[in-house]
Backbone and ligand atoms as CSV (ligand in chain L), in Angstrom:
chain,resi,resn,atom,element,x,y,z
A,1,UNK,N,N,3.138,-0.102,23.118
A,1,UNK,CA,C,4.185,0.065,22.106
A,1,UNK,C,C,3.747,1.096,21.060
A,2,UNK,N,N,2.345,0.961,20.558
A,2,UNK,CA,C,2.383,1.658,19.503
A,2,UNK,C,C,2.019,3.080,20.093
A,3,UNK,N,N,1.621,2.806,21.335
A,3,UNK,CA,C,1.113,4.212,22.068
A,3,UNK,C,C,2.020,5.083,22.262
A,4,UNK,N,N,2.859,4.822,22.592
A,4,UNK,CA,C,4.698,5.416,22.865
A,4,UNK,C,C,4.962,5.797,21.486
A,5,UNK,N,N,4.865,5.278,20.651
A,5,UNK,CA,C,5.299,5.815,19.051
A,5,UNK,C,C,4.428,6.865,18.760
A,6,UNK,N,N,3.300,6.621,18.707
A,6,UNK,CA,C,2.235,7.805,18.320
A,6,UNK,C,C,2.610,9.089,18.966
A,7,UNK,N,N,2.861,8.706,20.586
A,7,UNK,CA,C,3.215,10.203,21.343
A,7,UNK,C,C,4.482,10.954,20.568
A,8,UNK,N,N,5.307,10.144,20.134
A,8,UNK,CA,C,6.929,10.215,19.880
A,8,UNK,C,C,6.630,11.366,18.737
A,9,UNK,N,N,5.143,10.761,17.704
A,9,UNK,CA,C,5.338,11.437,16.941
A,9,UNK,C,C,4.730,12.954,16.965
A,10,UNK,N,N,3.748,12.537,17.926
A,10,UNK,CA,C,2.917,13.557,18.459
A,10,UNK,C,C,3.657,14.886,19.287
A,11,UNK,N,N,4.996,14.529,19.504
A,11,UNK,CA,C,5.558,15.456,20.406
A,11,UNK,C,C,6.311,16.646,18.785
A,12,UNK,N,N,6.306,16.170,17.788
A,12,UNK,CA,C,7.227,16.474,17.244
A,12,UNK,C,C,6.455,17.858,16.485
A,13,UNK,N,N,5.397,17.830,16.876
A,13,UNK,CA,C,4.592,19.082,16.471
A,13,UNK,C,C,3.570,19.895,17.073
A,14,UNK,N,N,3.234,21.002,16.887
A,14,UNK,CA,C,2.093,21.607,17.829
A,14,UNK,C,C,0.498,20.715,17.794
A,15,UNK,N,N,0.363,20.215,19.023
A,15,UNK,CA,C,-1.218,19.495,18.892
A,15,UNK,C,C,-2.322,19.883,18.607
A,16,UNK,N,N,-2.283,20.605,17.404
A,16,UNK,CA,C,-3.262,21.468,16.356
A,16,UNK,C,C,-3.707,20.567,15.571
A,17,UNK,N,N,-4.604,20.958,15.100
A,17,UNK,CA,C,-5.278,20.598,13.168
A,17,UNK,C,C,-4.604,20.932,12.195
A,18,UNK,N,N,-3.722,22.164,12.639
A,18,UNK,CA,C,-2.972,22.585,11.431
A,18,UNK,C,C,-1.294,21.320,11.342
A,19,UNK,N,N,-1.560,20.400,12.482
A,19,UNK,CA,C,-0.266,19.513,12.372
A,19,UNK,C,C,-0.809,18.255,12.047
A,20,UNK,N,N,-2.070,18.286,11.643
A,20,UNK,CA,C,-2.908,16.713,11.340
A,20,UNK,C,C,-2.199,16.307,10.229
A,21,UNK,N,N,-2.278,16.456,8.967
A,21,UNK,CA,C,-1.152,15.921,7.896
A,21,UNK,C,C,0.233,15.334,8.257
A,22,UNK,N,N,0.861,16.261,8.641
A,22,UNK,CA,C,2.012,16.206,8.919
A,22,UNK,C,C,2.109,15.063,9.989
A,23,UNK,N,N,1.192,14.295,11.316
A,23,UNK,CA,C,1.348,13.424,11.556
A,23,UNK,C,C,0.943,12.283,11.187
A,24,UNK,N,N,0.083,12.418,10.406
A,24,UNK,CA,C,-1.100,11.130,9.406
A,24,UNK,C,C,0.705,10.505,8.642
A,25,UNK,N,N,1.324,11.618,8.112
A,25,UNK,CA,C,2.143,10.901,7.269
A,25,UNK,C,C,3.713,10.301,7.811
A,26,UNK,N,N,3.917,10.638,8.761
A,26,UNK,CA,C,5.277,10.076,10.196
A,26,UNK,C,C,4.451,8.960,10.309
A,27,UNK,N,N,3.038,8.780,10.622
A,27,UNK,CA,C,2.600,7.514,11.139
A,27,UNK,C,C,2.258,6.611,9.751
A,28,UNK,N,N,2.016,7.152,8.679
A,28,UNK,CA,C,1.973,6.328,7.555
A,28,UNK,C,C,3.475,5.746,7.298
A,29,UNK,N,N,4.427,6.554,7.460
A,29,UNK,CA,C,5.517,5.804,7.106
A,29,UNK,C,C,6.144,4.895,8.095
A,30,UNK,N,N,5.463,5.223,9.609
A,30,UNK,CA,C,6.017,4.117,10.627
A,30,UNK,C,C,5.703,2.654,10.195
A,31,UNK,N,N,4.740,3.098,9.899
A,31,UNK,CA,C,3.734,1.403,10.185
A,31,UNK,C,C,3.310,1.027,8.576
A,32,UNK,N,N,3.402,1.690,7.007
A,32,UNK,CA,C,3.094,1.455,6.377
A,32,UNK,C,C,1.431,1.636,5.948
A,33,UNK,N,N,0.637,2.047,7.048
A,33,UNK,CA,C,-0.397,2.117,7.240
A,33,UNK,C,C,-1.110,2.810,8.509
A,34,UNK,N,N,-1.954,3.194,8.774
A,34,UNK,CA,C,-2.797,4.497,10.075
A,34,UNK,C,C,-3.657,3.417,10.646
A,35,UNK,N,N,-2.821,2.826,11.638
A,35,UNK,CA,C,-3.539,1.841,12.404
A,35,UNK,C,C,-4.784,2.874,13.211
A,36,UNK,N,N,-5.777,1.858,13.248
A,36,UNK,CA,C,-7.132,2.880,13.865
A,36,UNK,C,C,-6.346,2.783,15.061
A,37,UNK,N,N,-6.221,1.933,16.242
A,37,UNK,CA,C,-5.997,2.518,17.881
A,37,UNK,C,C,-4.528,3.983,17.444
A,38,UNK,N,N,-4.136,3.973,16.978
A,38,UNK,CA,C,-3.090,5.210,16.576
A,38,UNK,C,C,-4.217,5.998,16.268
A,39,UNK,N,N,-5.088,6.267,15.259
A,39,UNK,CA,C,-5.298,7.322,14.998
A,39,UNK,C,C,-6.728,7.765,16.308
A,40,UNK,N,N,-7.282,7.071,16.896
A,40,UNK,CA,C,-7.843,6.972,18.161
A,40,UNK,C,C,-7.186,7.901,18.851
A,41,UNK,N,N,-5.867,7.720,19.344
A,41,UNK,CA,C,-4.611,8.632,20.639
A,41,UNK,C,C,-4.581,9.678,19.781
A,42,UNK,N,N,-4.431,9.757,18.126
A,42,UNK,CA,C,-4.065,11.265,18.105
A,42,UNK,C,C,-5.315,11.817,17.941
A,43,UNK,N,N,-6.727,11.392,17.549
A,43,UNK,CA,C,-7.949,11.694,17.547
A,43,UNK,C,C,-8.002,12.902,19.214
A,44,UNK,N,N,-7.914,12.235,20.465
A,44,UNK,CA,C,-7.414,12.362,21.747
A,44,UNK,C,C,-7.122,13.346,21.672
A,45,UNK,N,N,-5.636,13.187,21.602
A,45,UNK,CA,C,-4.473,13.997,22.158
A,45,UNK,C,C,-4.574,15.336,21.354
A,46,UNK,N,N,-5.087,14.863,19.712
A,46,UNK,CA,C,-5.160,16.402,19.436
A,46,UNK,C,C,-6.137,16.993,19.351
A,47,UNK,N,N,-6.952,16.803,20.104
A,47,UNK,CA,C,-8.618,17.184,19.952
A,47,UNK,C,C,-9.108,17.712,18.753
A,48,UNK,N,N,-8.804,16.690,17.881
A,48,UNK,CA,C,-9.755,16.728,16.496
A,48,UNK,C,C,-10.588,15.221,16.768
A,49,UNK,N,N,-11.522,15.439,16.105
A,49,UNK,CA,C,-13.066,14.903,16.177
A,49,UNK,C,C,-11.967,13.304,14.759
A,50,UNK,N,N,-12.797,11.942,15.103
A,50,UNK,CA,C,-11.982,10.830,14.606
A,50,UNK,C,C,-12.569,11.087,13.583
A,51,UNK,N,N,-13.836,11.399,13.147
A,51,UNK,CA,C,-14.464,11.240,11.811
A,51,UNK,C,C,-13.381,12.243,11.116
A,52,UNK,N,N,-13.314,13.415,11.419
A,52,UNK,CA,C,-12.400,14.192,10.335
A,52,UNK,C,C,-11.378,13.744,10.298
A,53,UNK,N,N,-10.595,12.573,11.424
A,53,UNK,CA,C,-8.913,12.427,10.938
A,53,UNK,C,C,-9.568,11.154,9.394
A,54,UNK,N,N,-10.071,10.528,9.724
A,54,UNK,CA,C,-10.563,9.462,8.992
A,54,UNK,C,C,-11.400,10.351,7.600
A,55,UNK,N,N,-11.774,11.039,7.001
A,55,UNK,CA,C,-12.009,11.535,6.184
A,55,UNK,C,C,-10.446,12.477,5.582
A,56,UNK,N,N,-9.845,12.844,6.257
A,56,UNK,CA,C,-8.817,13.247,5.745
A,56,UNK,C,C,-7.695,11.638,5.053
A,57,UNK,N,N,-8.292,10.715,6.018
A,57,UNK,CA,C,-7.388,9.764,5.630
A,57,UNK,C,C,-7.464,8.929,4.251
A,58,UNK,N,N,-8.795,9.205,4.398
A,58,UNK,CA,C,-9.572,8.506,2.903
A,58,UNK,C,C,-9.388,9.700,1.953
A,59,UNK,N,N,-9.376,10.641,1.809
A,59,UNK,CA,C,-8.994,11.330,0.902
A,59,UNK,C,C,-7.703,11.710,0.251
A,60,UNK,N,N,-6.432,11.301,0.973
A,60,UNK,CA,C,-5.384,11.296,0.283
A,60,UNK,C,C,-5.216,9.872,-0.207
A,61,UNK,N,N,-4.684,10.165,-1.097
A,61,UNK,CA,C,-4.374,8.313,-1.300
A,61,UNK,C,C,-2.983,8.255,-0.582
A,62,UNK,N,N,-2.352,8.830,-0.727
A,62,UNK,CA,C,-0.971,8.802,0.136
A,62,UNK,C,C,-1.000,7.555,1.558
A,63,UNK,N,N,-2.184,7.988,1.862
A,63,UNK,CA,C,-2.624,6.865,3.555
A,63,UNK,C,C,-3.088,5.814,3.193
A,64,UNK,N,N,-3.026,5.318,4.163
A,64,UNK,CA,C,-3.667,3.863,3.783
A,64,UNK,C,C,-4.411,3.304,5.539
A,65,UNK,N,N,-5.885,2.820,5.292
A,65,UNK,CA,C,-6.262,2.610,6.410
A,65,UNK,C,C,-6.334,1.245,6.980
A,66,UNK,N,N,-5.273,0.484,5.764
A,66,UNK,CA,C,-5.048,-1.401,5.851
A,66,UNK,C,C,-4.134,-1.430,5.528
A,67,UNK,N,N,-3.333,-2.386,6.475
A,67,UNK,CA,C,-2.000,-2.793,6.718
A,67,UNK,C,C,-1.519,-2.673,5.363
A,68,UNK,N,N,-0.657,-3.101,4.648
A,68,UNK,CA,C,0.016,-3.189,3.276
A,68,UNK,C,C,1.036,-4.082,3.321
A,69,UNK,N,N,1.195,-5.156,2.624
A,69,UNK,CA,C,1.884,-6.043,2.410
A,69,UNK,C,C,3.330,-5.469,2.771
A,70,UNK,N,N,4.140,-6.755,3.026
A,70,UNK,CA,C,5.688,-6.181,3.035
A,70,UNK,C,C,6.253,-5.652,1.405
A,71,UNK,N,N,5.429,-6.931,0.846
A,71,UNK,CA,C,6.083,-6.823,-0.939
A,71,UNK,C,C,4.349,-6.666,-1.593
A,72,UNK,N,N,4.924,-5.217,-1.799
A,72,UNK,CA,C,3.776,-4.636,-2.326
A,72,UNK,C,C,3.768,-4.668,-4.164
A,73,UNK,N,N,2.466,-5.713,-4.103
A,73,UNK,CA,C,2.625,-5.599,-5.904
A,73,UNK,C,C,2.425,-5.484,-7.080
A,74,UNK,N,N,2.533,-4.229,-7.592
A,74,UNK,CA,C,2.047,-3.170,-8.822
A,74,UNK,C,C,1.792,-3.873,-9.750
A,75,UNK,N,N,0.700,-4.082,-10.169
A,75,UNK,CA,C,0.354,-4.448,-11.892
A,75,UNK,C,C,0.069,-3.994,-12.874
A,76,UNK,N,N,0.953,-3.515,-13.947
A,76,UNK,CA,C,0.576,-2.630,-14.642
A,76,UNK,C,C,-0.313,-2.527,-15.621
A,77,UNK,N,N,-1.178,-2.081,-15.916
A,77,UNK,CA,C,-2.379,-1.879,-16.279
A,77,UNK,C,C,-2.624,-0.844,-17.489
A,78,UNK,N,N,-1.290,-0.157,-18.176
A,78,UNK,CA,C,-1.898,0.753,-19.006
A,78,UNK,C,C,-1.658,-0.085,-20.229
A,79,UNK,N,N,-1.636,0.905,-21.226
A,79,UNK,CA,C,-2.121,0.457,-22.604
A,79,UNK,C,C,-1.342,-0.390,-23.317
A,80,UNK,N,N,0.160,-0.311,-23.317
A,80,UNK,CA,C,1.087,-1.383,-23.768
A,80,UNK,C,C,1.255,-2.537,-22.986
A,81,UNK,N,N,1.062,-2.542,-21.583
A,81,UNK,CA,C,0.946,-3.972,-20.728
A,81,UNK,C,C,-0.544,-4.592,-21.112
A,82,UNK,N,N,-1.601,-3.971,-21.435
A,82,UNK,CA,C,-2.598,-4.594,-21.112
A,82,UNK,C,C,-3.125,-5.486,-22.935
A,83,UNK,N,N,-2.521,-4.439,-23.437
A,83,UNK,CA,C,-2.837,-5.348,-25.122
A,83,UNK,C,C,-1.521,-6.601,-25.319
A,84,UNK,N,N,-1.121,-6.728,-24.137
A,84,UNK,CA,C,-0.115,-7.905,-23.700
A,84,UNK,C,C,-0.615,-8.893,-22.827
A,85,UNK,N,N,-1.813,-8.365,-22.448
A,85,UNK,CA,C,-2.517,-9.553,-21.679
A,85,UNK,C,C,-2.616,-9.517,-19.961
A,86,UNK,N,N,-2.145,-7.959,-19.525
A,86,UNK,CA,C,-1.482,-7.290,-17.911
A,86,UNK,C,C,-3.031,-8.322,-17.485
A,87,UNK,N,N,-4.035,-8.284,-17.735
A,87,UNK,CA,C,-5.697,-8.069,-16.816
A,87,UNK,C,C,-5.097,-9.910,-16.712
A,88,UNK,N,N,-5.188,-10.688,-17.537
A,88,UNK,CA,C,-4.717,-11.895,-16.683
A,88,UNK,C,C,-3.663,-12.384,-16.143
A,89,UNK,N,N,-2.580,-11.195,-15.827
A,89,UNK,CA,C,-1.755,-11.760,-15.333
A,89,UNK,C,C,-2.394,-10.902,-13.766
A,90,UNK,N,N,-2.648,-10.102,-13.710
A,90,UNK,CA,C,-3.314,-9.433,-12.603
A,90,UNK,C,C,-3.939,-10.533,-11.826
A,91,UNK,N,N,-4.887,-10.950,-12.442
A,91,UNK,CA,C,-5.804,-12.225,-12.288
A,91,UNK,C,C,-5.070,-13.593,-12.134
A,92,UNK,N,N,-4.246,-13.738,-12.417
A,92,UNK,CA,C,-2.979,-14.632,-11.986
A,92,UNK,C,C,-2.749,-14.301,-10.315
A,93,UNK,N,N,-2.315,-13.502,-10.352
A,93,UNK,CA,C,-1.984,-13.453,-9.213
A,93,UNK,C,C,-3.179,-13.144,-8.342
A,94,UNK,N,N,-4.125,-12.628,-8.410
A,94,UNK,CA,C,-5.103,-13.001,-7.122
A,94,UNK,C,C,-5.481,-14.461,-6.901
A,95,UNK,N,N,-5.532,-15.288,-7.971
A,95,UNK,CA,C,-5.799,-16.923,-7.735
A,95,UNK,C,C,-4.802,-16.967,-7.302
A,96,UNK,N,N,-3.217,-16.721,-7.410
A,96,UNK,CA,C,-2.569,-17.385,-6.875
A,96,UNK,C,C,-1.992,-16.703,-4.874
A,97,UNK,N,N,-2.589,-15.927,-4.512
A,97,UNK,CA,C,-2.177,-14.797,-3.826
A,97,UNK,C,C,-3.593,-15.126,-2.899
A,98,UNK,N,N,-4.495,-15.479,-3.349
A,98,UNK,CA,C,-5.856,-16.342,-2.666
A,98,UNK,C,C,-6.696,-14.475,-2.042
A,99,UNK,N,N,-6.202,-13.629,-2.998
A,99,UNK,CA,C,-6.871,-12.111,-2.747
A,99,UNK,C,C,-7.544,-11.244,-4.076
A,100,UNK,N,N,-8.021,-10.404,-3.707
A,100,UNK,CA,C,-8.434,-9.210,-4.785
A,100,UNK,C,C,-7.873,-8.441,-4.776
A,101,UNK,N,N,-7.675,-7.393,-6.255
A,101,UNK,CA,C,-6.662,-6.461,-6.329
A,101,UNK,C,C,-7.304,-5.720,-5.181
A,102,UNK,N,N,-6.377,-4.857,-4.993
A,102,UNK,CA,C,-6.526,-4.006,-3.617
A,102,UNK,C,C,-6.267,-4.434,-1.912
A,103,UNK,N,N,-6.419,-5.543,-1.917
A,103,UNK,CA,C,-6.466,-6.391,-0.744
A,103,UNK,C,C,-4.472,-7.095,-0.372
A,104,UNK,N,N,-5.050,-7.267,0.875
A,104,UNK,CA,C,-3.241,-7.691,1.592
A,104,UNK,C,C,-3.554,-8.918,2.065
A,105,UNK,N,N,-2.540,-10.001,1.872
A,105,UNK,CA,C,-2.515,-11.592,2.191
A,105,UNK,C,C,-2.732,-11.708,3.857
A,106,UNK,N,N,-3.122,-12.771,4.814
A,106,UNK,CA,C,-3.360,-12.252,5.849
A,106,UNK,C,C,-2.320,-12.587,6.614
A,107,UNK,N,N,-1.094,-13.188,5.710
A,107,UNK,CA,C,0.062,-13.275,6.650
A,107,UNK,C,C,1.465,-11.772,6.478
A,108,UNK,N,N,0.435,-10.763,5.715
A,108,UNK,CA,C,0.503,-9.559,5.429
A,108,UNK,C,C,1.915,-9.465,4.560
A,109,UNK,N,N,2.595,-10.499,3.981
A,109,UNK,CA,C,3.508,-10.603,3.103
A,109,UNK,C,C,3.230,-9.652,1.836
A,110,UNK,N,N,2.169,-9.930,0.722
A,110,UNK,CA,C,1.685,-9.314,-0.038
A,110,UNK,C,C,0.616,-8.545,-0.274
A,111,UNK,N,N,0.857,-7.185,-0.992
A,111,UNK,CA,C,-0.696,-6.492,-1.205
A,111,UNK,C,C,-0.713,-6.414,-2.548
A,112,UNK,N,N,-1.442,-6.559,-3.355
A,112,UNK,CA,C,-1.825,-6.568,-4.748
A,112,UNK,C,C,-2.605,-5.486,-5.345
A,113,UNK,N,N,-1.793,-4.584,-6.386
A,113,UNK,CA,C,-2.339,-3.271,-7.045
A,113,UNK,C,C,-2.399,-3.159,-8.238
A,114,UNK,N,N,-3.414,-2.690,-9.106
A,114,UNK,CA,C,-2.817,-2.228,-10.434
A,114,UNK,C,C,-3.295,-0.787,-10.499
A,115,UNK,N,N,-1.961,-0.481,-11.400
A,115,UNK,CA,C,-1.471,0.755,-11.352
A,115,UNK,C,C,-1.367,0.863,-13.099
A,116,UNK,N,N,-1.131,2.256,-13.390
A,116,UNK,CA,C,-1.129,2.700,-14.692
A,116,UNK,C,C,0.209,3.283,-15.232
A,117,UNK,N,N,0.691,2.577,-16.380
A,117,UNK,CA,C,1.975,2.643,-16.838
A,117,UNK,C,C,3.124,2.771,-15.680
A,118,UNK,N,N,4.056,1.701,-15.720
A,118,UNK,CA,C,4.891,2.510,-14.707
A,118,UNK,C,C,5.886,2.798,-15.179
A,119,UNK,N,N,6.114,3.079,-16.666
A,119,UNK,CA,C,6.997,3.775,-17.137
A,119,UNK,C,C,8.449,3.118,-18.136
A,120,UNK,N,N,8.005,2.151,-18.392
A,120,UNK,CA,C,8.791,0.797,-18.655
A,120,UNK,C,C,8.036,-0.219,-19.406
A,121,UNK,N,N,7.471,1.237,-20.885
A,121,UNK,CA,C,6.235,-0.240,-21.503
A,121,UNK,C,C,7.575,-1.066,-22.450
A,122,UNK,N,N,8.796,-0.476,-22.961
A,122,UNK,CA,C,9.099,-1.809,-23.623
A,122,UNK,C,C,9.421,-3.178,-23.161
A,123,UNK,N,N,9.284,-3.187,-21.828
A,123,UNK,CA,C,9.509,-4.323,-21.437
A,123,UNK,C,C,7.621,-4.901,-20.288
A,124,UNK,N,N,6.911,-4.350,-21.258
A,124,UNK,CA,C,5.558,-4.666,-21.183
A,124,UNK,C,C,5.450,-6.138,-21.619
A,125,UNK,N,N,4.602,-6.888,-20.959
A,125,UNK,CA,C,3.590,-6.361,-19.578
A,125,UNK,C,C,4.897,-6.702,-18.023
A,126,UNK,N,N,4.365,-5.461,-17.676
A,126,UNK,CA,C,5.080,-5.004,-16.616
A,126,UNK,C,C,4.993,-4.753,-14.955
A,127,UNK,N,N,5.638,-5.393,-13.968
A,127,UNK,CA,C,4.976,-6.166,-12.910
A,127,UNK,C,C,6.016,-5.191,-11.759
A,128,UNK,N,N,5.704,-4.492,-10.794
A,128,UNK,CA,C,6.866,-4.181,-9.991
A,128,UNK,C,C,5.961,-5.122,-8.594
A,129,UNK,N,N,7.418,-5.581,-7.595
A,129,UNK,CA,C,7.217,-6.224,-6.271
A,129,UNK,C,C,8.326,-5.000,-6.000
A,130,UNK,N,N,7.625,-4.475,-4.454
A,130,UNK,CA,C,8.226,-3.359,-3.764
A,130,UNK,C,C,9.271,-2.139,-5.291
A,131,UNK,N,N,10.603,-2.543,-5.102
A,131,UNK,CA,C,11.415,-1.371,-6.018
A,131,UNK,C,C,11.734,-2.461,-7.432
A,132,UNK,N,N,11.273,-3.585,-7.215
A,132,UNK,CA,C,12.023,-4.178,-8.334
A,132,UNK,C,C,11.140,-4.354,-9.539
A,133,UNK,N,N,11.385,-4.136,-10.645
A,133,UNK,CA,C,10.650,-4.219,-11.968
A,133,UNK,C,C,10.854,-5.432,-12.417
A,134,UNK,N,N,9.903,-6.388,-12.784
A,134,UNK,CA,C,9.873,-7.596,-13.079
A,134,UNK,C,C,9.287,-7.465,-14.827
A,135,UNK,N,N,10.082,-7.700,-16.151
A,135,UNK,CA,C,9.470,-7.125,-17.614
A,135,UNK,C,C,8.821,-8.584,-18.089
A,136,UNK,N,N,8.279,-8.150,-19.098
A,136,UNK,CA,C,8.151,-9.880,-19.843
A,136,UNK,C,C,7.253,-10.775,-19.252
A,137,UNK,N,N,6.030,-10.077,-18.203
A,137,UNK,CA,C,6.158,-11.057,-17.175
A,137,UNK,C,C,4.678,-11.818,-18.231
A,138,UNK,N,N,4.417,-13.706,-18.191
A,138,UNK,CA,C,3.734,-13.969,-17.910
A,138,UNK,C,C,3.354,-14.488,-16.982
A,139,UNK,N,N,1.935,-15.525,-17.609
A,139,UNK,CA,C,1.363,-16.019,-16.552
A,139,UNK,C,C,1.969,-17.063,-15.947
A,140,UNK,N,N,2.547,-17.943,-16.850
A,140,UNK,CA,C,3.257,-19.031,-15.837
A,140,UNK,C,C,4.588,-18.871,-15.170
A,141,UNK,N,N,4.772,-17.306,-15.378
A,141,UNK,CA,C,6.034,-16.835,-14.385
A,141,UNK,C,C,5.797,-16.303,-12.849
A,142,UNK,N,N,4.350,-16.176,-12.838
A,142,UNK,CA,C,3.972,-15.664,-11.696
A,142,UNK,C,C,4.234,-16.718,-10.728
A,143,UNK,N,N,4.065,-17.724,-10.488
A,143,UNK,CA,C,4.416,-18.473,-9.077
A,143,UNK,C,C,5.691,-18.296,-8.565
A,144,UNK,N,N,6.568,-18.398,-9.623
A,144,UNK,CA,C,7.869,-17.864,-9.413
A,144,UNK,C,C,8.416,-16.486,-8.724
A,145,UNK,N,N,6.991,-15.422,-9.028
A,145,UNK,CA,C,8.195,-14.458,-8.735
A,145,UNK,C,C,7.422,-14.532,-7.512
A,146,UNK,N,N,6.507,-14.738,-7.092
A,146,UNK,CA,C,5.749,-14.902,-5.507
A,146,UNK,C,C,7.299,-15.603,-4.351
A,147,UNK,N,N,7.293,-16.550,-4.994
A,147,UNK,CA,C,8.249,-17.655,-4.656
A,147,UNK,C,C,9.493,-16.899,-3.885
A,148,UNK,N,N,9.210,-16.199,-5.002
A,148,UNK,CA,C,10.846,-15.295,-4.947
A,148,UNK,C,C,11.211,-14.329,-3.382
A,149,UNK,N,N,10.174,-14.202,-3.331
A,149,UNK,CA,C,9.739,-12.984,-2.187
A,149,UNK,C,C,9.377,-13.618,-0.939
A,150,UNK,N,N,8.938,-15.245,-1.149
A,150,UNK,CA,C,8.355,-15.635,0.156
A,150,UNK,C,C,9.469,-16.139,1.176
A,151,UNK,N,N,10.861,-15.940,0.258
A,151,UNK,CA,C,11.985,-16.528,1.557
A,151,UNK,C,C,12.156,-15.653,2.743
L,1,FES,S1,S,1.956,0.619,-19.943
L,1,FES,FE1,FE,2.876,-0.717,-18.562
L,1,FES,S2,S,4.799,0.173,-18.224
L,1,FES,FE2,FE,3.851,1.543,-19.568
């Protein structure tokens, strides 16, 4: 299955180095993430060496080389969320999420991030799940908005 996709995407450009980006990111947006057996076939198919697709991969942040939650979720972390108390609500949610920031739940529902201002300090401290902005948030609102997402 995923082998057929990789080719799909693999057909869609010349099997160069100069088309390595350009498929790192069709396959980042297939799957949310650059599954290694994927980047293995295009390692292959486009005769670039795996260490360089994998150093290119770690160097954009754009990629990601671990799955990513379905409801991916931003904690905001700059200066008006955090003199609001953002670092324990962050910390809220890894006790409650049973992870560390950076890390994805293993029923791959949630991945947990903090991120810097997202642009929406008056309604600091400020929480996005996938597109939705959650304001005001505390700590004893967090089970709730987990809740919210796990139907
Ligand atoms: S500092 Fe959190 S939204 Fe601006």
């Amino acid at each position: 299955m995923i082998e057929a996709k990789v080719s799909d995407i693999l057909n869609r450009y010349a099997r160069d180095e100069s088309s390595l980006i350009a498929v790192l990111q069709d396959l980042q947006e297939e799957y949310s993430y650059l599954p290694r057996e994927a980047l293995e076939q295009i390692s292959k198919e486009m005769n670039v060496p795996l260490s360089r697709i994998l150093s290119l991969a770690t160097f954009f942040k754009a990629f990601s080389l671990k799955p990513k939650g379905k409801h991916p979720i931003n904690v905001c972390l700059g200066t008006a969320c955090h003199v609001r108390g953002a670092q324990l609500i962050l910390e809220k949610f890894e006790r409650e999420l049973g992870i560390k920031t950076g890390e994805t739940t293993q029923d791959l529902l949630f991945s947990l991030e903090a991120v810097r201002c997202l642009g929406c300090c008056g309604l600091a401290p400020v929480v996005m799940v996938g597109e939705e902005v959650h304001g005001k948030v505390t700590q004893t609102k967090v089970p709730a908005i987990i809740k919210k997402y796990k139907k």
